[in-house]
C-alpha positions as CSV (number, residue, x, y, z in Angstrom):
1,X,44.8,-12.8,-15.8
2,X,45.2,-16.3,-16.7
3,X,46.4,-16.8,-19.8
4,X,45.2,-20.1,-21.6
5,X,48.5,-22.3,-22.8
6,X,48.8,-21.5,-26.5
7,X,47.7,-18.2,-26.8
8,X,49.4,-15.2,-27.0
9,X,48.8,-12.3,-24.7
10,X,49.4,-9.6,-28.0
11,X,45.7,-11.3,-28.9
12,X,44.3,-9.8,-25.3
13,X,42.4,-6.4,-25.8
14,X,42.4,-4.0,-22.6
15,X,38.8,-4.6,-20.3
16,X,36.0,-2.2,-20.1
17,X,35.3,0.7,-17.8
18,X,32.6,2.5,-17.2
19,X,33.2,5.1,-14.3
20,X,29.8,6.9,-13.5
21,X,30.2,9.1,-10.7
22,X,27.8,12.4,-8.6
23,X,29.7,15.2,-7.3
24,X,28.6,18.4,-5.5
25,X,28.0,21.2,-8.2
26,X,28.3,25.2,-8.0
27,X,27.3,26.6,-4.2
28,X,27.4,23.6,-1.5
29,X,24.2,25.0,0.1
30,X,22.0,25.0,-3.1
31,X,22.7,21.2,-2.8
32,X,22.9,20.5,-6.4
33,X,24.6,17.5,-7.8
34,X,26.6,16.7,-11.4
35,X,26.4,13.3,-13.0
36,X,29.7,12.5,-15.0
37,X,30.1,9.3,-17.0
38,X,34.0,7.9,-18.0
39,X,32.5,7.7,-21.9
40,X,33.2,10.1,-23.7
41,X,29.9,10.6,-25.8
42,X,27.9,10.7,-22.3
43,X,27.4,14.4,-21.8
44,X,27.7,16.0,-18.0
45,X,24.1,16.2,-16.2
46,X,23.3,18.4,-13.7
47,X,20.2,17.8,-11.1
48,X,19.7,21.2,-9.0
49,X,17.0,18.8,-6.9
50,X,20.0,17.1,-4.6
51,X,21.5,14.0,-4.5
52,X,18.4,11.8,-4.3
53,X,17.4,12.9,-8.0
54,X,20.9,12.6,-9.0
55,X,21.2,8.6,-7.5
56,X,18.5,7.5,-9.1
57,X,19.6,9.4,-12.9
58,X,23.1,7.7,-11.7
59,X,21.5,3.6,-11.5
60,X,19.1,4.6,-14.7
61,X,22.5,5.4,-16.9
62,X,24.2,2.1,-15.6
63,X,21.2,0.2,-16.7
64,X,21.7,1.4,-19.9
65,X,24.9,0.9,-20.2
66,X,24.6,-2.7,-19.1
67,X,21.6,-3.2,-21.7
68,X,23.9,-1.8,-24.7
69,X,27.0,-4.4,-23.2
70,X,24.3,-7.3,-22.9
71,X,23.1,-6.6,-26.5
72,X,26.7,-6.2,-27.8
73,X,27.4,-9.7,-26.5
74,X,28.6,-9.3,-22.7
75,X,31.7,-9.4,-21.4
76,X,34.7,-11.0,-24.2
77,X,36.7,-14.1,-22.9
78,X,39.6,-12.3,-24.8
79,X,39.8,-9.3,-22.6
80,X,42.6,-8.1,-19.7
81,X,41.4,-8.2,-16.7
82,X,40.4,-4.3,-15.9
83,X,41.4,-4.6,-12.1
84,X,44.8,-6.0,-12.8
85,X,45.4,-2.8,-15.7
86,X,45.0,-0.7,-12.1
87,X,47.0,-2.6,-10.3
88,X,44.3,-4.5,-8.7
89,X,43.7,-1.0,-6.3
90,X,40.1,-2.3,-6.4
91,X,40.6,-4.4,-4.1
92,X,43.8,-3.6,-2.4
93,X,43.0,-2.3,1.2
94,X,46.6,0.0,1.4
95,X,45.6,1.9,-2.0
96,X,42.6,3.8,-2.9
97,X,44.4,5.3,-5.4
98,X,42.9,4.3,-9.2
99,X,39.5,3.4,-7.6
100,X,37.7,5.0,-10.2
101,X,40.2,5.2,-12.9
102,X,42.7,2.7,-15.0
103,X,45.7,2.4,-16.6
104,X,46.2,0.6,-20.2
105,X,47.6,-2.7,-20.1
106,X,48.7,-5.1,-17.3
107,X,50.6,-3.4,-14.3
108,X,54.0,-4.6,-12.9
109,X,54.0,-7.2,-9.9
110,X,53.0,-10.7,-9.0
111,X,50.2,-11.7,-10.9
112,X,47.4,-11.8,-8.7
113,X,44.3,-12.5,-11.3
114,X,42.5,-15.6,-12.3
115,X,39.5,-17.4,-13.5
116,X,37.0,-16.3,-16.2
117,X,36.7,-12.7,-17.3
118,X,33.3,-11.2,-15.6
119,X,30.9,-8.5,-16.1
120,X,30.7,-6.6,-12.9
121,X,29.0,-3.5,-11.3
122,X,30.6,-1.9,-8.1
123,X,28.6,0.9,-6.1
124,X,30.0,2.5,-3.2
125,X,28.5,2.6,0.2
126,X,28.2,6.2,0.0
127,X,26.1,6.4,-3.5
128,X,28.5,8.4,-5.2
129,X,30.3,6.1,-7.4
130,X,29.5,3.5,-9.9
131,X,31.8,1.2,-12.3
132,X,31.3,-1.5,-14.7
133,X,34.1,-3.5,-15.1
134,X,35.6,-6.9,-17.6
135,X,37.4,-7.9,-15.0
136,X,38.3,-11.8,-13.9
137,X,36.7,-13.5,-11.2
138,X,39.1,-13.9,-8.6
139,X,39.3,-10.0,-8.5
140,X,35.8,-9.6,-8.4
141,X,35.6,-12.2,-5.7
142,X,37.9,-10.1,-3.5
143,X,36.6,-6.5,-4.3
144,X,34.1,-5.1,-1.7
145,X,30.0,-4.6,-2.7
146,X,31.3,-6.0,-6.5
147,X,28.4,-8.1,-8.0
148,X,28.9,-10.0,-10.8
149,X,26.3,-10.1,-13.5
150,X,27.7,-12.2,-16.7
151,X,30.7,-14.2,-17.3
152,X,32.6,-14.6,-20.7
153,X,32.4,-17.7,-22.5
154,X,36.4,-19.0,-23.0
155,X,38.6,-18.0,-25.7
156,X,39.2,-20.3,-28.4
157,X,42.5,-22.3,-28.1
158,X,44.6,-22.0,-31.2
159,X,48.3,-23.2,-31.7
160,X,50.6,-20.3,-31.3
161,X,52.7,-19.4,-34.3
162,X,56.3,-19.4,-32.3
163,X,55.6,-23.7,-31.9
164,X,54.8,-24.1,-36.1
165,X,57.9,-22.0,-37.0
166,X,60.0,-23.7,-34.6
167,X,58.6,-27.2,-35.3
168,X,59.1,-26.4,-39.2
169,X,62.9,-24.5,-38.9
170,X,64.3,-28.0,-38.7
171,X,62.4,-29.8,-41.2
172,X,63.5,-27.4,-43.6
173,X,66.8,-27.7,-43.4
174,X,67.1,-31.6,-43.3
175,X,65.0,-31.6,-47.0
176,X,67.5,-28.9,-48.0
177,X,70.7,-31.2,-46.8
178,X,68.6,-34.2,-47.7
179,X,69.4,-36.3,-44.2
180,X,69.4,-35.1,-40.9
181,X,72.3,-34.4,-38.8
182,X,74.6,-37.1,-37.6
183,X,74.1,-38.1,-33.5
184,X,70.4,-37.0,-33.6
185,X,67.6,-38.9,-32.6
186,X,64.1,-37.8,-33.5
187,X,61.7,-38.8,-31.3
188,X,57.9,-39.3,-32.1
189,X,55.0,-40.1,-29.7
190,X,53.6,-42.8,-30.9
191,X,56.9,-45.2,-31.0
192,X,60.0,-45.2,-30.3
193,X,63.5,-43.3,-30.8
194,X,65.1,-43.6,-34.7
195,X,68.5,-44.3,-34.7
196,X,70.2,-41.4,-36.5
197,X,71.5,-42.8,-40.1
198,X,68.4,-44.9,-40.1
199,X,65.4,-44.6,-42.4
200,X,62.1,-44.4,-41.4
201,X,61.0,-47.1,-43.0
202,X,63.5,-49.1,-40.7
203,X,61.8,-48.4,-37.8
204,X,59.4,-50.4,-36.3
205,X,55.8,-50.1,-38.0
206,X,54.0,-46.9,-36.4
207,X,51.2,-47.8,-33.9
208,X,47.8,-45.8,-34.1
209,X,47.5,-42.2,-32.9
210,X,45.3,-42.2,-30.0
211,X,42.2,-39.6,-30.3
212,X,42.0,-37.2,-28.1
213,X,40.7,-37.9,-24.5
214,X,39.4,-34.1,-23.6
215,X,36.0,-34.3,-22.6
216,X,35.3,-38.2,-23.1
217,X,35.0,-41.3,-20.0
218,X,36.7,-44.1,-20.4
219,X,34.0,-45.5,-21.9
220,X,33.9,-43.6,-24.7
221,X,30.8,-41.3,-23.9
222,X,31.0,-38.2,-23.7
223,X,31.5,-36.3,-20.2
224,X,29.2,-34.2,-19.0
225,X,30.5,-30.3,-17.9
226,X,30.0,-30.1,-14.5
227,X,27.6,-27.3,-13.2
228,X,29.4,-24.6,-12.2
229,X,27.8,-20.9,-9.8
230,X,28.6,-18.5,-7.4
231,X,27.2,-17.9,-4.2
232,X,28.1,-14.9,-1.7
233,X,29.9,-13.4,-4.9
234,X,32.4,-16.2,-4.7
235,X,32.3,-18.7,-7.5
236,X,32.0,-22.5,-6.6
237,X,35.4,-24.0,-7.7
238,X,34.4,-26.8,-10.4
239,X,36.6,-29.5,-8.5
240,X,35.3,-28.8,-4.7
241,X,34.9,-32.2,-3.3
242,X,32.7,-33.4,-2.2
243,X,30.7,-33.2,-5.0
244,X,27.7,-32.9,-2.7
245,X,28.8,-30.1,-1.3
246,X,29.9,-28.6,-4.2
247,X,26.4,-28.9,-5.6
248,X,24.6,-27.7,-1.9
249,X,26.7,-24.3,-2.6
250,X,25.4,-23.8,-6.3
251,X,21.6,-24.6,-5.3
252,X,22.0,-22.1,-1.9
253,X,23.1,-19.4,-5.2
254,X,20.4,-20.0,-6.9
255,X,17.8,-20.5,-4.4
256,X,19.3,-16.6,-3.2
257,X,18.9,-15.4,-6.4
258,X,15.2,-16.8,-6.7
259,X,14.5,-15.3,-3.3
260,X,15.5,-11.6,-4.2
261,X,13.1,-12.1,-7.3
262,X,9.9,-12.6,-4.9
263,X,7.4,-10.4,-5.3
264,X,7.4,-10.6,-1.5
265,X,9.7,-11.3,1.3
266,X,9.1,-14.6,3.4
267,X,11.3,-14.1,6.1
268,X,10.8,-18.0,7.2
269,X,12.0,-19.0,4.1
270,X,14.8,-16.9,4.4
271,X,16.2,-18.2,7.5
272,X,16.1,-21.5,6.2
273,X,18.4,-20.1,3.3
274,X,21.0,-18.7,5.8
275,X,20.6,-21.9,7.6
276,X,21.8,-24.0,4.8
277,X,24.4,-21.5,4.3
278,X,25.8,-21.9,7.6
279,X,26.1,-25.3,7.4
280,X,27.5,-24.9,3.9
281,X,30.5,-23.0,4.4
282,X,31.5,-23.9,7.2
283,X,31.8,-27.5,6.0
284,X,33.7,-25.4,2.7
285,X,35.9,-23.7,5.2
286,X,36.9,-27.1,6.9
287,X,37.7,-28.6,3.5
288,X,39.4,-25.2,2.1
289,X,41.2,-23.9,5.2
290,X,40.0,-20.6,4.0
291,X,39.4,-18.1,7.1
292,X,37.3,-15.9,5.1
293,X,34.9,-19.0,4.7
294,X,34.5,-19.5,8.4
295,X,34.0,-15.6,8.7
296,X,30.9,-15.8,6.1
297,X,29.7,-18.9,8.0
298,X,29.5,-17.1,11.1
299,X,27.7,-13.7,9.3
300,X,25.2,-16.6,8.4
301,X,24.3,-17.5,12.1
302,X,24.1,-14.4,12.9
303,X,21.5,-13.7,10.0
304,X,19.7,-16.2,10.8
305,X,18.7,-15.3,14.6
306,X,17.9,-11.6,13.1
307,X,16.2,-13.2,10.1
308,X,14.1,-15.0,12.9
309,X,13.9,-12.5,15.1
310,X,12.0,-10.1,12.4
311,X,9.6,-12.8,11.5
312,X,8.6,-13.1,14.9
313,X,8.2,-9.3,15.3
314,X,5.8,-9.3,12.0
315,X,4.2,-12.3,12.5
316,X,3.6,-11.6,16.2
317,X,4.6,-15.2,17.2
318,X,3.7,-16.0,20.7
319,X,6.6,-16.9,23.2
320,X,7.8,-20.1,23.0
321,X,6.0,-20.4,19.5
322,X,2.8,-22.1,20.5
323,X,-0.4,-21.0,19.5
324,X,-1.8,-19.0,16.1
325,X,0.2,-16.6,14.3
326,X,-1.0,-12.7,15.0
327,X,-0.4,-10.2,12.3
328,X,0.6,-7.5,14.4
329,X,0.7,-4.1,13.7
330,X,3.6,-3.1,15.1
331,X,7.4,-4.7,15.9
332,X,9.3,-4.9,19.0
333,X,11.4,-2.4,18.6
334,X,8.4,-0.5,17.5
335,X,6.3,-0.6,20.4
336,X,9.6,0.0,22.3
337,X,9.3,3.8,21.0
338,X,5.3,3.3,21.4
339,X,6.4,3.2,25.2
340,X,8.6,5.9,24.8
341,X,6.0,8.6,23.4
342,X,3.5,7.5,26.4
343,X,6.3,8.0,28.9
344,X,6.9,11.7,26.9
345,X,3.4,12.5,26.7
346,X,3.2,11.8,30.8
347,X,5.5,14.2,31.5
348,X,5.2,17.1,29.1
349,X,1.5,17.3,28.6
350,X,0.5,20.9,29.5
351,X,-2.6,20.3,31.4
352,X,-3.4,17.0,34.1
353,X,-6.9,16.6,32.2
354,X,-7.0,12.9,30.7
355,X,-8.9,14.6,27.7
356,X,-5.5,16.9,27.1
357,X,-2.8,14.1,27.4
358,X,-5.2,12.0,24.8
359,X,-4.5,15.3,22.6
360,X,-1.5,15.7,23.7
361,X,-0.9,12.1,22.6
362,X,-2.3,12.4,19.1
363,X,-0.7,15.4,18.0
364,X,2.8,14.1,19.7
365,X,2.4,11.0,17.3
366,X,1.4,13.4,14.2
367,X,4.1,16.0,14.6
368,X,7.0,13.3,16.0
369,X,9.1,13.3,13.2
370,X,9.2,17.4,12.0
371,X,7.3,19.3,14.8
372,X,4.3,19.8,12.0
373,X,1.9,17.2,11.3
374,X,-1.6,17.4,9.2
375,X,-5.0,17.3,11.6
376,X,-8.2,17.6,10.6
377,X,-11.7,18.7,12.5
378,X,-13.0,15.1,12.2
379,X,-9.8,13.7,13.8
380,X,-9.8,16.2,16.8
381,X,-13.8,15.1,17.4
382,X,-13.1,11.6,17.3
383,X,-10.7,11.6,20.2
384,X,-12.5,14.1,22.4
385,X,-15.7,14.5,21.2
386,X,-17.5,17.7,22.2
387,X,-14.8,18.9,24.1
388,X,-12.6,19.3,21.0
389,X,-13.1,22.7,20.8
390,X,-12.0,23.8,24.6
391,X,-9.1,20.9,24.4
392,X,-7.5,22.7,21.8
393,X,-7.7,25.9,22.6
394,X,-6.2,25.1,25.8
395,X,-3.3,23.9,24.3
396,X,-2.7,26.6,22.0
397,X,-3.6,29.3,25.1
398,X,-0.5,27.2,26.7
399,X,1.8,27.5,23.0
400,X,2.3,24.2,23.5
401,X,0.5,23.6,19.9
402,X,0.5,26.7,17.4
403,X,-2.0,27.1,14.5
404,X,-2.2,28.5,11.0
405,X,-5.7,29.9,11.6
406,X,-8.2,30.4,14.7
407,X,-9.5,26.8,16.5
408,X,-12.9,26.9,14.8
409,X,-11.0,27.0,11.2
410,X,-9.0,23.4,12.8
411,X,-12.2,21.8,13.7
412,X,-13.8,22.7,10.1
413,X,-10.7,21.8,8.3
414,X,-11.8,18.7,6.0
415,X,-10.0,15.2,5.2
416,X,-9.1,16.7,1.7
417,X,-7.9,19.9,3.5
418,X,-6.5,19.1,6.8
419,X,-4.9,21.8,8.7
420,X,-0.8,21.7,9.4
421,X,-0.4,22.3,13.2
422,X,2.8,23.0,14.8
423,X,4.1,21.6,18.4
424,X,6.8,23.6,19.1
425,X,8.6,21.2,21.4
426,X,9.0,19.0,18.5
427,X,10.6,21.4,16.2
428,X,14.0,20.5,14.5
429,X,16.3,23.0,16.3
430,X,14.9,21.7,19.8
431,X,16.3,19.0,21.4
432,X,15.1,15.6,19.7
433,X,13.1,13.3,22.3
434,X,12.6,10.6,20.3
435,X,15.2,8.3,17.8
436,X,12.5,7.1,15.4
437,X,12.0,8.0,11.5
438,X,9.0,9.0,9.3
439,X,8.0,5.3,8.9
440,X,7.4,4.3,12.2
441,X,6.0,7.9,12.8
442,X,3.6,6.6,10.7
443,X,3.2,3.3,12.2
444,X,2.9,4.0,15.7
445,X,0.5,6.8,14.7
446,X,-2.0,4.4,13.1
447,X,-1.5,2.0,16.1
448,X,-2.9,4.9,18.5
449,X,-5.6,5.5,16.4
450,X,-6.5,2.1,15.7
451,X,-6.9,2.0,20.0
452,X,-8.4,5.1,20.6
453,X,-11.2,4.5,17.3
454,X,-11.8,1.4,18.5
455,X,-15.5,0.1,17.4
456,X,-16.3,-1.2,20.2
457,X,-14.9,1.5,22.6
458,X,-16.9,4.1,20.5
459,X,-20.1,1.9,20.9
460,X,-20.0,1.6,24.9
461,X,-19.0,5.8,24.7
462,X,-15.3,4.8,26.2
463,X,-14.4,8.2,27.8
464,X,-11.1,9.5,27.4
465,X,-9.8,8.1,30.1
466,X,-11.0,4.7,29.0
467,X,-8.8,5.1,25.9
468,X,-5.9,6.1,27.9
469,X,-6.1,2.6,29.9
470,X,-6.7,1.0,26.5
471,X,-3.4,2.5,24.9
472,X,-1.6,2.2,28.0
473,X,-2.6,-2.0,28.4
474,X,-1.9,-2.9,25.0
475,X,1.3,-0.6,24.9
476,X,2.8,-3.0,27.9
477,X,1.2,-6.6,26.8
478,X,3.6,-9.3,25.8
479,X,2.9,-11.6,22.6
480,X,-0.1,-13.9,24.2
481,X,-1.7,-10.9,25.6
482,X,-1.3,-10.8,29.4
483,X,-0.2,-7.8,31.1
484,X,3.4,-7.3,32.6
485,X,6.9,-8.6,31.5
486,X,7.0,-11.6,33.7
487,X,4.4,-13.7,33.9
488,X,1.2,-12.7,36.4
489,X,3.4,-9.9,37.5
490,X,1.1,-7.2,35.8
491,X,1.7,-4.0,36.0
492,X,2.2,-1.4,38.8
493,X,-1.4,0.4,39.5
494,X,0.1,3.9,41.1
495,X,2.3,4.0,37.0
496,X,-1.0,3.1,35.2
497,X,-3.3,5.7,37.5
498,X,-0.5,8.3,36.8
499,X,-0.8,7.8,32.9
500,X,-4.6,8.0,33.2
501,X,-4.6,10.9,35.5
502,X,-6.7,8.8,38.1
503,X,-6.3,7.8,41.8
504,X,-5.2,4.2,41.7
505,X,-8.8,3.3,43.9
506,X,-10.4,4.1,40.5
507,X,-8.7,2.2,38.0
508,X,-10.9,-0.8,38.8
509,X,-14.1,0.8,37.0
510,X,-12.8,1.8,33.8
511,X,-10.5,-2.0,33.6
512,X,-14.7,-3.1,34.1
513,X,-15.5,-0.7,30.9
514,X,-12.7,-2.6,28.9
515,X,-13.4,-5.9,30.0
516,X,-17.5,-5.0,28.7
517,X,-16.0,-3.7,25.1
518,X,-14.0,-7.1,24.8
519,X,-10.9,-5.1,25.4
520,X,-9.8,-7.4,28.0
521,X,-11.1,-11.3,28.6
522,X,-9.6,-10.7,32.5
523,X,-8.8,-8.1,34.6
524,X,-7.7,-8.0,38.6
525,X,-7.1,-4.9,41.0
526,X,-6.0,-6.8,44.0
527,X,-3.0,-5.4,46.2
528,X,-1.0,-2.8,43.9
529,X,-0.8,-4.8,40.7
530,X,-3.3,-4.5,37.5
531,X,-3.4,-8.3,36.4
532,X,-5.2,-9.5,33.3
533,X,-5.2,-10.2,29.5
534,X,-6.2,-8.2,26.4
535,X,-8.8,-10.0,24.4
536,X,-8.1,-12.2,21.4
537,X,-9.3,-9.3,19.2
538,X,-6.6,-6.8,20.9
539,X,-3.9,-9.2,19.8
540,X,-2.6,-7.6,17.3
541,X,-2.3,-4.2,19.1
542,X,0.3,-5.5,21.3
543,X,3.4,-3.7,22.6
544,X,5.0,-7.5,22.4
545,X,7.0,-7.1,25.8
């Protein structure tokens, strides 16, 4: 660390650690996790329910360690920085040894420390490890996922004792010899060199001590501190010029730090923060010469197309940006694996029927994630109606679906009871056809039964094969609603009949049923091609291509 001229480094006291770390406990397949804290008064816990029950024990213990330091007064301005009694092997990339462990009192080398001491929390990518730290800022700045969460107010300056003793040794002895020694000059500050033999009094009358300059203009006033803050987990050095850039970088900080307090995310606003960011350090990096600078500059670009990229995706912007703003229901990548499951369902569904492949459909989008998934009897009678009943049992006759019970027990199976079905295709020692999680599961499940329980399609009694057209036009719709990737290229009529399990002849009547539900606003069968446009209310339903 930085020791502060005039102060001795016997006043320093050793920094803080606080190690908190998980580790596997008794049999590796019961999955059990301990909880260990460096303190010595923090007993050993142990959390038989895995490693997500220990985490969360983990981050509940640091918070209470950093209220007691907050209450105690924060980090202390007096303190070594912990990092450096380690070696600085926090942020070292050739040594992981000491990474959650210290030594007491400075190690041997260069001196690589500096700046304020810091109150800092480091959590590993892996959620195993945890450590608060005093530490100074320059280490903090250069150790990976460190945040900094207080900073010490400086140490008091006081006049070290070696300079009084040695300033009074010789003062001493000239009152005890009673003149100084000949061929000596003393020297004062405020005039000039006494001749030695001469008496003070001889010399030429003493001039005013000027006061002391620190922290006052010219003028006299006072000065005002500059602001000082950190952005990127990189303090903003006091003296950056220029000064407007210097204060650009701590208004980005604190504008970040607002953000992550939102109740919730605005994604536009966001871009406009890595924006400014951009622009920021790279303007810091050209003034600095700091690589690492131009490196975070860049990361900011980069977040700001993704950034953009996701609020188009939720907001359902239309290409090129023109027009309103749709709240769609599902995101690009999204109704990328929306496509997916129809392409599945097309070619694994048991039976050609268009009333099995809309089951087939369902229960694929229930059961995705696990092979199991909760149905109920009103759930299989909305999709097929009266046909529920020999649907299902077709299925299970074909084990592509397996039940609990008999098919009559499914289709009385209530809302506040639903039945857990099984596809065994789906299962987790089979081979995995789809690459989504549980969330999107969920997603792209209510988008299919958003379609096929359509109001409107229920009110003009939309057959199943209606539904099927309706999931399969809205599955490949870009943003503004036509049909197709490229524009009045619509899609190919022989892939759309095979989906539907019709003869392509006889897609023009059911596109007739949509257009009459307000499905679609147009709709053309000419040549081999199914051109049109889903409906302003379909909008959100959109596969976005």
């Amino acid at each position: 660390m930085v020791v502060e001229a005039g102060t001795r480094q016997e006043e320093h006291v050793a920094g803080r650690v606080w190690t908190v770390r998980l580790d596997p406990y008794g049999r590796p397949s019961a999955g059990a996790v301990r909880l260990s804290c460096s303190r010595p008064a923090c007993a050993d816990q142990c959390f038989p329910g895995g490693t997500a029950e220990g985490r969360k024990a983990a981050v509940g213990h640091v918070n209470a360690h950093l209220a007691r330091i907050r209450a105690g007064g924060g980090p202390r301005g007096e303190a070594w920085c912990a990092c450096r009694a380690a070696d600085c092997v926090w942020h070292t990339p050739d040594s992981a040894a000491g990474r959650s462990g210290t030594r007491p009192g400075p190690g041997p080398g260069p001196v690589r420390c500096g700046g304020p001491v810091v109150l800092t929390v480091y959590a590993d990518r892996a959620g195993r490890l945890w450590r608060i730290a005093e530490m100074c800022a320059r280490c903090a700045a250069a150790t990976p996922d460190c945040r900094v969460l207080d900073t010490a107010p400086p140490p008091a300056r006081t006049a070290p004792a070696g300079k009084d003793r040695a300033a009074g040794q010789p003062a001493e002895r000239e009152r005890a010899c009673g003149t100084p020694r000949e061929g000596v000059a003393a020297v004062f500050s405020d005039h000039g060199p006494v001749p030695a033999g001469a008496s003070p009094s001889a010399a030429s009358p003493p001039t005013p001590v000027p006061r002391a300059r620190r922290g006052t203009s010219p003028g006299g006033a006072p000065r005002r501190a500059k602001r000082w803050g950190k952005i990127a987990q990189r303090i903003v050095p006091p003296d950056l010029e220029p000064d407007v850039l210097r204060l650009e970088l701590i208004e980005l900080g604190d504008a970040f730090r607002a953000y992550q307090q939102r109740p919730e995310p605005d994604l536009a606003l966001l871009a406009e923060l890595h924006e400014r960011k951009a622009r920021a350090f790279a303007l810091w990096a050209d003034v600095s010469g700091d690589d690492s600078l131009r490196h975070e500059a860049q990361r900011a670009e980069t977040a700001v197309q993704a950034t953009r990229e996701m609020h188009a995706n939720r907001c359902g912007l239309p290409a090129g940006g023109d027009g309103p703003v749709v709240e769609r229901l599902l995101t690009r990548p999204q109704a990328e694996h929306a496509r997916t499951v129809l392409d599945y369902v097309a070619a694994h569904a048991p039976h050609p029927g268009a009333e099995g492949r809309l089951a087939v459909l369902m229960l694929t989008l229930r059961a995705a994630k696990g092979g199991t998934g909760n149905v109920t009897g009103q759930d299989l009678t909305g999709w097929l109606g009266n046909d529920a009943e020999r649907v299902v049992g077709q299925l299970v006759e074909a084990d592509w679906l397996r039940l609990p019970g008999t098919v009559a027990e499914l289709l009385a199976s209530r809302p506040e009871d639903p039945t857990a079905v099984t596809v065994p295709a789906l299962l987790p020692d089979e081979p995995r056809p789809f690459a989504f999680g549980k969330t999107t599961r969920a997603r792209l499940s209510g988008w299919a039964q958003k379609v096929v329980g359509d109001r409107k399609l229920r009110k003009k009694k939309a057959t199943a094969v209606t539904r099927l057209l309706a999931l399969y036009t809205a599955a490949h719709s870009r943003p503004d609603g036509r049909l197709g990737r490229a524009e009045d290229d619509g899609l190919a009529l022989d892939e759309v009949a095979a989906f539907c399990t019709l003869q392509p002849d006889e897609i023009g009547e059911h596109t007739e049923r949509l257009l009459a539900a307000d499905w679609l606003t147009e709709a053309e069968t000419t040549g081999d091609r199914l051109r049109g446009r889903l409906a302003e209310r379909a909008l959100p339903l959109s596969g976005m291509l």
